[in-house]
C-alpha positions as CSV (number, residue, x, y, z in Angstrom):
1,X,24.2,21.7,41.9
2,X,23.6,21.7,38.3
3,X,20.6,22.5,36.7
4,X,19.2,21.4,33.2
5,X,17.1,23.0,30.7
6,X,15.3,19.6,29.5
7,X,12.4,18.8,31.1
8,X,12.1,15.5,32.9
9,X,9.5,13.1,32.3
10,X,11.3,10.0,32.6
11,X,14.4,8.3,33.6
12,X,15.9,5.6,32.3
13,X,19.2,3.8,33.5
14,X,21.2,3.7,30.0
15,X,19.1,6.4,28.1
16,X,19.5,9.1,30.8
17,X,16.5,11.8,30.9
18,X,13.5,11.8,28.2
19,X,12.4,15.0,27.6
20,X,9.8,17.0,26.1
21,X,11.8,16.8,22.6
22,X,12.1,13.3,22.5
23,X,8.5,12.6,23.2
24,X,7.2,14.9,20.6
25,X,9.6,13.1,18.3
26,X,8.2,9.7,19.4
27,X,4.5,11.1,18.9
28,X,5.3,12.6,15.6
29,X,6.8,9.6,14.4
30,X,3.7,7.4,15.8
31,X,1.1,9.6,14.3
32,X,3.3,9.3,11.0
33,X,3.2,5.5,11.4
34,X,-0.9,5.1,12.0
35,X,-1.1,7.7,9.0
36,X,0.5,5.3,6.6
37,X,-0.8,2.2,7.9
38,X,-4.8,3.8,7.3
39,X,-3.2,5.0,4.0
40,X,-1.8,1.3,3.1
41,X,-5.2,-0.3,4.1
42,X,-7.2,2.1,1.9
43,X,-5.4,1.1,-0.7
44,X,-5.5,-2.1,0.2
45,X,-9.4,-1.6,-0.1
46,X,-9.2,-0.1,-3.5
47,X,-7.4,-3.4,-4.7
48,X,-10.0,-5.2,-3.2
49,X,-12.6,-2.9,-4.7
50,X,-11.1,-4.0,-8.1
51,X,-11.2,-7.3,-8.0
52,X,-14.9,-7.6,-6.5
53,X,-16.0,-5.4,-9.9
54,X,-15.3,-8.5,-11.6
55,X,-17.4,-11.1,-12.1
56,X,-16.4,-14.4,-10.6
57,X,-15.3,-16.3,-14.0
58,X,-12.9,-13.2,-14.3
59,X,-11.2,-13.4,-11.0
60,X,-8.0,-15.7,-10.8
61,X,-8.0,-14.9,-7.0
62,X,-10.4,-14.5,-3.6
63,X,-10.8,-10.7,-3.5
64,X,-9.9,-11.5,0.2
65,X,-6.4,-13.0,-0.7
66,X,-5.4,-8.7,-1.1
67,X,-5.5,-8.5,3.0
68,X,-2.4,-11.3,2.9
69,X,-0.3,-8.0,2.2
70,X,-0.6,-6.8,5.7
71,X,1.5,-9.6,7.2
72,X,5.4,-8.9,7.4
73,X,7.3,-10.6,5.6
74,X,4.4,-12.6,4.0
75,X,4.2,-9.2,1.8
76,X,7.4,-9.4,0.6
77,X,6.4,-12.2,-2.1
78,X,2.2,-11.6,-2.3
79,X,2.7,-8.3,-3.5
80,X,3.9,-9.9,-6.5
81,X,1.8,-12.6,-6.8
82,X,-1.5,-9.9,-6.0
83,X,-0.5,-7.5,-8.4
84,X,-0.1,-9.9,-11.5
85,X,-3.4,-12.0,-10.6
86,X,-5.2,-8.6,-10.3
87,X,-4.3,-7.5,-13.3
88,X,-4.9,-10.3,-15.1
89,X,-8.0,-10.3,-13.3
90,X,-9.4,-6.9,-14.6
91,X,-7.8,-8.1,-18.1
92,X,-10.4,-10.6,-18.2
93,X,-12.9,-8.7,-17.0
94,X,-12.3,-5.9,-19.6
95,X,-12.5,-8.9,-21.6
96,X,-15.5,-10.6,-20.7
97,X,-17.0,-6.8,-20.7
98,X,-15.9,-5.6,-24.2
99,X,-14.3,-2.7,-23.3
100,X,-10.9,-1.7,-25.0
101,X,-7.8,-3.5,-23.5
102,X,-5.2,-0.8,-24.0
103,X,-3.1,-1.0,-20.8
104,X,-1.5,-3.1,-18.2
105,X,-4.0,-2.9,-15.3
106,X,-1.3,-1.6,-13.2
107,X,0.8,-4.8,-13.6
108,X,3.5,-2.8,-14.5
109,X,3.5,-0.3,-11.7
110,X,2.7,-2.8,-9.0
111,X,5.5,-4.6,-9.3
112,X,7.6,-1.5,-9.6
113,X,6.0,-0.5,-6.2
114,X,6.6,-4.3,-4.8
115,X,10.4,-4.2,-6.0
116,X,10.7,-0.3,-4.7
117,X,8.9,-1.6,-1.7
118,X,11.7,-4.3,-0.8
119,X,14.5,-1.7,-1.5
120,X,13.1,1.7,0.6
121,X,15.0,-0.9,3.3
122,X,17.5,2.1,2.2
123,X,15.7,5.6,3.5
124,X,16.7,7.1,0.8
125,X,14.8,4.8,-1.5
126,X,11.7,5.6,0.1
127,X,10.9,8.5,-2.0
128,X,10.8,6.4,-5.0
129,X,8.5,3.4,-3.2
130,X,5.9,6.1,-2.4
131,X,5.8,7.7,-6.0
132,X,5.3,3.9,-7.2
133,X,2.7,3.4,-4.9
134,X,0.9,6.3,-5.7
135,X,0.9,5.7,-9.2
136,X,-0.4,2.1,-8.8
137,X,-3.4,3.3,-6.5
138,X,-4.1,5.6,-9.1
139,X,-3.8,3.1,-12.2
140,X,-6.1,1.1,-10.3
141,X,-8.5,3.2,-9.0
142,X,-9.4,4.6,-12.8
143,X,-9.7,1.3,-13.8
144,X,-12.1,1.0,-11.5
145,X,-14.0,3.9,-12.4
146,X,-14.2,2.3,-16.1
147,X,-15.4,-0.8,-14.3
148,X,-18.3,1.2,-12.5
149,X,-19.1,3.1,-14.9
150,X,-19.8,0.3,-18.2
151,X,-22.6,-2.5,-18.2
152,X,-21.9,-6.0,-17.0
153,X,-22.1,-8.5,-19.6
């Protein structure tokens, strides 16, 4: 009779035993993916945030048109499309506001983090996507601070 050292949970026909490793693996790897998924719709919100701190004649998008970024596949072009109408949104805005239009409202790092986005399809990539998308929540966030912060026109 031989014994084994892996604890049995489950049995599968091709798999063979699942033990206590593999199921802390799985749940490590599911608590990673609900982790990134409430990190992805907070910034999600932040965009949103952004583009509701501008007054309607500023907006060249529905602030709900940011939540199309959740659908697979969907994401892979309206990151694009988001990121440049969002930035041209807080452009105007700026505008419309008189404040000093010295930067690119994130355009520039939002479609670093959309292109970076596409490629972390190779793991090692990853790294690069989540520095990008970092930076952009940032970029956007202190813009939105300035917003806040100075009168409407």
């Amino acid at each position: 009779m031989k014994t084994s050292t892996t604890i049995m949970l489950a049995e599968t026909k091709n798999l063979g035993p699942i033990g206590l490793p593999e199921l802390l693996m799985f749940g490590l790897g599911a608590l990673l993916l609900c982790g990134l998924i409430a990190a992805f719709v907070l910034y999600l919100l932040t965009l949103q945030k952004a583009l509701k701190e501008c007054h309607p004649d500023s907006q060249e998008m529905a602030p709900w048109v940011i939540w199309l970024n959740l659908i697979p596949i969907v994401s892979n072009v309206t990151v694009f499309i988001t990121t440049i109408l969002l930035a041209n949104s807080l452009k105007n805005e700026f505008v419309r506001r008189g404040l000093k239009v010295d930067q690119g409202f994130g355009r520039g790092l939002g479609i670093a983090t959309g292109v970076s986005a596409l490629l972390s399809v190779l793991p090692i990539l990853l790294p690069i996507f989540l520095v990008f998308w970092i930076l952009h929540w940032s970029a956007i966030k202190r813009v939105l601070v300035v917003l806040k912060s100075s009168p409407t026109a």
